[in-house]
Every structure is written in C-alpha cells, then in structure tokens.
C-alpha positions in Angstrom: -0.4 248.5 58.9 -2.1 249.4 56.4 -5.4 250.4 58.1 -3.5 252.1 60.3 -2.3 254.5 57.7 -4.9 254.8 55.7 -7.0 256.3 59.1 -4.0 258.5 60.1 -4.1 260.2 56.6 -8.2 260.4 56.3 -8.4 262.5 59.8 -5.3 264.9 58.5 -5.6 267.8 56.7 -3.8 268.5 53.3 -3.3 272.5 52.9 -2.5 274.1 49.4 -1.3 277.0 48.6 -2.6 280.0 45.8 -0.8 278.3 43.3 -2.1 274.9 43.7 0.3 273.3 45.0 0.6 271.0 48.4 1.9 272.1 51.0 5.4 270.7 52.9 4.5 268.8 56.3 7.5 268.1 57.5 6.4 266.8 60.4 4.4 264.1 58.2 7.0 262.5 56.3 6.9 258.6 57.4 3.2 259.3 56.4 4.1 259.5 52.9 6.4 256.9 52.7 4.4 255.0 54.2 1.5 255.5 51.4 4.0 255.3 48.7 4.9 251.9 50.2 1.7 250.6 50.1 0.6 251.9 46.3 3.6 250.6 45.1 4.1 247.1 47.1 0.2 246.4 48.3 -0.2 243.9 51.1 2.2 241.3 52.5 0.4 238.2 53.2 3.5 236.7 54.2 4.1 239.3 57.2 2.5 239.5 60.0 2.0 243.0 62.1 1.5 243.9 65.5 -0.6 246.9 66.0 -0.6 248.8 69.4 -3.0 251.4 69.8 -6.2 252.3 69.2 -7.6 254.4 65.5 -5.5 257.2 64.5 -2.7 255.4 66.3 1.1 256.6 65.6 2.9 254.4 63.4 5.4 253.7 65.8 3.4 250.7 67.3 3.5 248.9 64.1 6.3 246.1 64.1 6.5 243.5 61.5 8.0 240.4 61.9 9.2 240.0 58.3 11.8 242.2 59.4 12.9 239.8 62.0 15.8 237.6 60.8 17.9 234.8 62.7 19.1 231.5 63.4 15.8 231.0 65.3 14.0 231.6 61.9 15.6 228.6 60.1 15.3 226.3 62.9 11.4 226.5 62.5 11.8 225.5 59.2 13.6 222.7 59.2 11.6 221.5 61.9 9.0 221.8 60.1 10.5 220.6 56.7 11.5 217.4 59.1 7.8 216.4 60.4 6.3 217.1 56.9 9.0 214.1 56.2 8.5 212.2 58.9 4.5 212.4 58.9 5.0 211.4 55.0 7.2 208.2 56.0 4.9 207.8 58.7 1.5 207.5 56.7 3.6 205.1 53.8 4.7 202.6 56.7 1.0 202.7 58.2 -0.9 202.0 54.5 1.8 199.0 53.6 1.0 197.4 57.3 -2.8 198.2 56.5 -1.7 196.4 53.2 -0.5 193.6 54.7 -2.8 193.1 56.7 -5.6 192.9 54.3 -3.8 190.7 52.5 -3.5 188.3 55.5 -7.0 188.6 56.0 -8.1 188.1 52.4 -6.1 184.6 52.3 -7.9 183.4 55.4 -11.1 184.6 54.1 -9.9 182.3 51.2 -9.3 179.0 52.7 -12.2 179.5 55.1 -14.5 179.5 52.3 -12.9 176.7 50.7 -13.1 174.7 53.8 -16.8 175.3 54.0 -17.1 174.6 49.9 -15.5 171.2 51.0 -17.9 170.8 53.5 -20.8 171.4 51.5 -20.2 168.8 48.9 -19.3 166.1 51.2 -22.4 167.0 53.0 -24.4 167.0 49.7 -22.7 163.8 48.3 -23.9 162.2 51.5 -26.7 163.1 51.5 -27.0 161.9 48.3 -25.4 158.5 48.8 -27.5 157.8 52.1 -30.8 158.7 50.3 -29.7 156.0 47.1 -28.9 153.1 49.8 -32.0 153.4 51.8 -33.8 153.1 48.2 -32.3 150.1 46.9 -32.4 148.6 50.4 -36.5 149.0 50.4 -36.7 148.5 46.9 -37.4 151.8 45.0 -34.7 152.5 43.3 -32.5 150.7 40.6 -28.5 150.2 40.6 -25.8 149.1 38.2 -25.3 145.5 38.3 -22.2 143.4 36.9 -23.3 140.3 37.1 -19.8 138.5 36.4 -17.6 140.4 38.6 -20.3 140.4 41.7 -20.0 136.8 41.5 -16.1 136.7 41.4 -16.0 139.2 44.3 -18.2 136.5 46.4 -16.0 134.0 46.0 -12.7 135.7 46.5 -14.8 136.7 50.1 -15.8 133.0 50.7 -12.2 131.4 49.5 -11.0 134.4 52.0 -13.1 132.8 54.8 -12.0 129.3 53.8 -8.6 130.4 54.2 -8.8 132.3 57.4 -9.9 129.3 58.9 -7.2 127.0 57.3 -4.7 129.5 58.6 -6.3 129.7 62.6 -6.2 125.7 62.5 -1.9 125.9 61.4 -1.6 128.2 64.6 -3.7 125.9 66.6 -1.3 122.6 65.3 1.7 124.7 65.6 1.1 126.0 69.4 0.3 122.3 70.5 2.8 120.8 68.4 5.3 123.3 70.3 4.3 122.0 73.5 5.0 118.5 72.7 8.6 119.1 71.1 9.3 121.1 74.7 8.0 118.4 76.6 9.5 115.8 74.8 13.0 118.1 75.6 12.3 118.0 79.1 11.4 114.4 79.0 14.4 113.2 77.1 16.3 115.3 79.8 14.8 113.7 82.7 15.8 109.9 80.9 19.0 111.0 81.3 19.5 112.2 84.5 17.9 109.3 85.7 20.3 106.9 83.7 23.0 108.2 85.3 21.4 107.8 88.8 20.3 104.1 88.3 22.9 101.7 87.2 20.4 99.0 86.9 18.1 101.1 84.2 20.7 103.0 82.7 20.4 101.7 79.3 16.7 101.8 79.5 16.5 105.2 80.4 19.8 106.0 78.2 18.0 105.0 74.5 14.7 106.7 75.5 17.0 109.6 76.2 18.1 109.2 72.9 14.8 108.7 71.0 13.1 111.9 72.8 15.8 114.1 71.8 15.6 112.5 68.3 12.3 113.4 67.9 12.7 116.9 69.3 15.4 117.6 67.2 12.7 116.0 63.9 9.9 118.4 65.8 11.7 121.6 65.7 12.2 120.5 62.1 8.6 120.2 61.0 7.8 123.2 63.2 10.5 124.8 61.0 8.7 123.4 57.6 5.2 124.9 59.9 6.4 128.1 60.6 6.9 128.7 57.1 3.5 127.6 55.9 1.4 130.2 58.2 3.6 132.8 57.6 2.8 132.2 53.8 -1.0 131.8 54.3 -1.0 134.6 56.6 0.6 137.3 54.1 -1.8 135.7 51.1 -5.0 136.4 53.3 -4.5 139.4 55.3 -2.1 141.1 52.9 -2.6 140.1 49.0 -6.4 139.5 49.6 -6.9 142.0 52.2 -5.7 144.5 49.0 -8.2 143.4 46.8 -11.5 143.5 49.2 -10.6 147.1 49.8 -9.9 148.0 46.0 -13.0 145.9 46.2 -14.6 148.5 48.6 -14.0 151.5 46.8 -15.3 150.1 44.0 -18.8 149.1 45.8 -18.4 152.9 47.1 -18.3 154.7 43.4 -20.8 152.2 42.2 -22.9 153.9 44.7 -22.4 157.5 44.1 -22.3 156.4 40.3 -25.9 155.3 40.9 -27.1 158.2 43.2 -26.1 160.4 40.6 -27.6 158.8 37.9 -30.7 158.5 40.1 -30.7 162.7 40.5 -29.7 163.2 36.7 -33.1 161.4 35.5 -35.1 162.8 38.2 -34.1 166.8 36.9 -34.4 165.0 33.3 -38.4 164.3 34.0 -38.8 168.0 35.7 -39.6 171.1 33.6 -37.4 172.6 31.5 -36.6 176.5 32.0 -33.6 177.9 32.3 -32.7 177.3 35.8 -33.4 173.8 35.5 -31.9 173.1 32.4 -28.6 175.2 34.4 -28.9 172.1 37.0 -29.4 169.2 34.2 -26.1 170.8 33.0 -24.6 170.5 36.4 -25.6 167.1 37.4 -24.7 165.8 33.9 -21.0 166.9 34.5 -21.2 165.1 38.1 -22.8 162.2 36.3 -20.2 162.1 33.5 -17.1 162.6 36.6 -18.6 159.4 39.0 -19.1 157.1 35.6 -15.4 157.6 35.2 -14.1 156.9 38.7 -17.3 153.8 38.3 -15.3 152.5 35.2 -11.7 153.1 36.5 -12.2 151.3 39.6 -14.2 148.2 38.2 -11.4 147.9 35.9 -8.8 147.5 38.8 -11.2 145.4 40.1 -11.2 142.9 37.5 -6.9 143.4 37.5 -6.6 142.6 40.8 -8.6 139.6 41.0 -6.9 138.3 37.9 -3.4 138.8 39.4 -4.9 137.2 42.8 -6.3 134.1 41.4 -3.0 133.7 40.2 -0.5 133.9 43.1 -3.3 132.5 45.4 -3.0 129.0 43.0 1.3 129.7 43.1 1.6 129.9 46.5 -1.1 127.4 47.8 0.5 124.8 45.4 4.0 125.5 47.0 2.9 125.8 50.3 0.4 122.6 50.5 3.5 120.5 48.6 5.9 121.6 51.8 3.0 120.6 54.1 2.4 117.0 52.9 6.5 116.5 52.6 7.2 117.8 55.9 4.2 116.0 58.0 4.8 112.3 56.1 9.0 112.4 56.7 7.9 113.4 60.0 5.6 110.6 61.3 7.5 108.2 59.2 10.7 108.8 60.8 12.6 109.6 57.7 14.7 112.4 59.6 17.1 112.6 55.9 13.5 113.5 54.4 12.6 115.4 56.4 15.9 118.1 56.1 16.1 117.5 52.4 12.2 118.5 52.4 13.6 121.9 53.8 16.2 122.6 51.9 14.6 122.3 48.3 11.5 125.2 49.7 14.8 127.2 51.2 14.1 127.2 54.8 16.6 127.8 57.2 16.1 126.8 60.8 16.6 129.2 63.7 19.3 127.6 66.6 18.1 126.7 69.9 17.9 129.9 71.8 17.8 132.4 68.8 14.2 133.5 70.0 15.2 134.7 73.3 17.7 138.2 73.2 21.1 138.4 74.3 22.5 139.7 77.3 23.5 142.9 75.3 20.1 143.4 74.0 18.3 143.0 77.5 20.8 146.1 78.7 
C-alpha cells in the first residue's frame, strides 16, 4: 500500500500559487490521507494487502485484510492455540517414553555386564585352579598341608567304606531271612491243611504246624529288631557321614584356590615392581587375603563336624550292635519272651501282618 502511494504521488504534479501556497486538488484527497496515514502510523507488519494493478495503480485495488473481522477469524486461532497445545503434550509424552525406554535399556545393559563380570571370574578362577592341580599333580608346585586333619578325613572315608559294606550285608541277611519267615508261613500252612486231610498224621503234621508258625511269628520279630538296625546304619552313612565328606569337599575345594592364589601372589611378588604391577600385587593380595578366610572357615567346620561325627557314630553303633546281638541270640535260642522284651526296651514297634500292602481305599 504503501508503494503504491508513494508512486501515485511521485508521478503527480503539485501546483502553487503566487503566494506560495498549495494548491486544492480536490480530486486528490484519499491521496493525502493516505500519506498522512502512513507518516503518522508507518507500516503494519501485522496486515497483509492485496495490490491489483500495475505502477501508478488507483488506490482502489488495495484491500487489507486487517480490516476483515469475524467468527471465521477466531476460529483460526484457537485452532491454532489448540495444536500449539497439543504438539506441546505431544513432544512431553514422546521424551518420557524415550525416557523410559532408556531406562529399560540402561538396566539391561546393567545385568548383561554383570553376567559377563561373573563369567570372567569364574573363568579366571578356573583357570587358575586347573593350572594349581596339574602342578601339584606333576610335582611343581607346593600346597597347604594339615597333616592331622588329612589323616582324620582318611579314616572317616575308610570307616565310611567299612560301614557301607556292613550295611549291604544287613540287606543281604534281611532279604534272605524274609524269604525263610514266608516260607516257613506257607509251610506251617500246608502242615495244617494236611492234618486235617489225614487222620492218621494229624498230630504229626498238627505240632509242626504249630512250630512253623512259632518261628514265623519269632522271624517277623527279629526282622522287626533287623529292620531297625539298617535303617539306623543307613541314615549314619549316607546321611550324617555323607554331610561331612561334602563339608569335607568344599574344604579340599578352598584349599585349592587358597593355594592357587598363593601360588599367583608370590609369582607377581618375584616380578618387577612399577606401578602397574605393584596395582596387581595389590589385587591379588586382597584375593589372597579373601580365599585364606573361606581356607580357615571351612577347615574349622571341618574339624566340628568330625568331632560331632565321631561322637554319634560311637552312640548309635553301640545302641545299634547291642539290639543286634540281643535280637539274633533270643532268636536261635528260642527264648521268644527275650526276644519281645529285647524290642521293647530299643522302642520298636512291629508292623501287623498286611500293613505293607495298601488298602482297598488307597488302591482307588
């Protein structure tokens, strides 16, 4: 608009009269407005103009839309006020998922690195403990020896031996000596079948009837008294002494890495000394000083454990070995009121005829 004025007035001409003065152009007066307007105001940046025409065009092409008012008007900017929200909420929402995700992503980064840490040191302490037993099996390197408790853990692994074989012999003598008390039922039942079908050996048969269920009834005694004694010698050998050979194990284990350690703390100790080196002495003095620890700790249950174990193993043999003795001499000599008394004063109760096989309601 602007340019359009200033043009129009360039090309016109301004008469004045003898006094001085300017001339009327009556026919020009939007002109002049239109230059006051623009001295006084100067350009609107916030209107926009639509010029029609070419240079030296009439002003009556000009129309501005600053002069156009409406509903239509506040629509727009709303609509736009509404985006500018919207694309706002939108970019928060977006950088908290990005957020969250990083997070996510960090924590698995995380554990995935302390996975592979893990797998480094076991790796390392291998390697380690695998490179210390191939030495002391070939005879190059040194390890810790206790020469007391390396001699208690032998015997404890030969009584265990002695003991395993003790307890496979009771299973042997309890399996045949089942056999014989069924067959002596089975005989004892055929006696009397067959008293009753001969008159003229019916008391024969009738008191060996009686003496085979006699002894059955003494046999499924002394299998009770039995019964009792594997059971005993089976929890002190594959439960009480099966303990200690595997705190036994783990000892033999951190005397291991206790020595492998050692073994790589004196070999850095003979090396030069500079800073990185001295940095490793450091580091394989604090291994050395954690492995002595769980060395000590487990040698010391060690020696416990065997103490406690010499102990109940000497309790229970002595119990169990007095039961035996009773329970096999009341037996072959007959002494049937021995032989129940023998029971009763090691508290053994004797399962009915039967009471191994399940009842109707339990085979449902």
């Amino acid at each position: 608009m602007t340019d359009s004025i200033m043009s129009k007035a360039a090309t016109m001409e301004i008469p004045i009269n003898s006094n001085g003065d300017t001339g009327t152009l009556p026919e020009d007066d939007s002109l002049e407005q239109d230059l006051q307007q623009v001295m006084v105001s100067g350009p609107n940046l916030n209107e926009t103009s639509i010029v029609s025409g070419g240079y030296g065009g009439t002003a009556e092409g000009i129309i501005s839309t600053s002069s156009i008012k409406g509903p239509g008007v506040r629509y727009n900017a709303e609509f736009n006020k509404r985006i500018s929200v919207e694309g706002i909420g939108s970019n928060m929402h977006h950088s908290s998922s990005s957020s969250s995700s990083m997070t996510a992503e960090e924590a698995s980064r995380g554990v995935a690195v302390e996975k592979i840490e893990t797998v480094k040191k076991w790796g390392l302490n291998t390697y380690k403990c695998t490179k210390q037993m191939i030495s002391e099996r070939f005879g190059r390197g040194s390890r810790t020896v206790d020469l007391e408790l390396e001699a208690q853990i032998e015997v404890l692994r030969d009584t265990k031996k002695k003991y395993e074989n003790v307890l496979r012999l009771a299973r042997a003598l309890t399996n045949h000596f089942y056999n014989m008390v069924q067959t002596q039922h089975a005989l004892g039942d055929t006696f009397a079948d067959l008293s009753q079908k001969s008159p003229e050996l019916r008391d024969e048969f009738g008191y060996n009837a009686e003496t085979q269920k006699l002894l059955c009834k003494n046999g499924e005694t002394l299998l009770g008294a039995v019964n009792f004694f594997v059971s005993s010698i089976n929890t002190l050998v594959n439960k009480t002494m099966e303990d200690s050979l595997m705190t036994i194990k783990m000892y033999e284990g951190a005397r291991l890495e206790f020595d492998a350690y050692r073994s790589d703390l004196e070999e850095l100790s003979l090396g030069p000394k500079d800073a990185v080196a001295m940095a490793r002495i450091d580091a394989a003095q604090q291994q050395y000083q954690v492995q002595k620890d769980k060395y000590e700790r487990l040698r010391s249950d060690v020696i416990i454990k065997l103490k406690f174990l010499e102990e109940n193993k000497v309790k229970v043999m002595h119990k169990q070995l007095l039961l035996f003795h009773n329970a096999i001499s009341a037996y072959f000599a007959g002494n049937q009121q021995q032989l129940e008394q023998t029971l009763k004063q090691f508290n053994i109760k004797l399962r009915p005829p039967g009471a191994d096989k399940p009842s109707w309601l339990e085979e449902q």
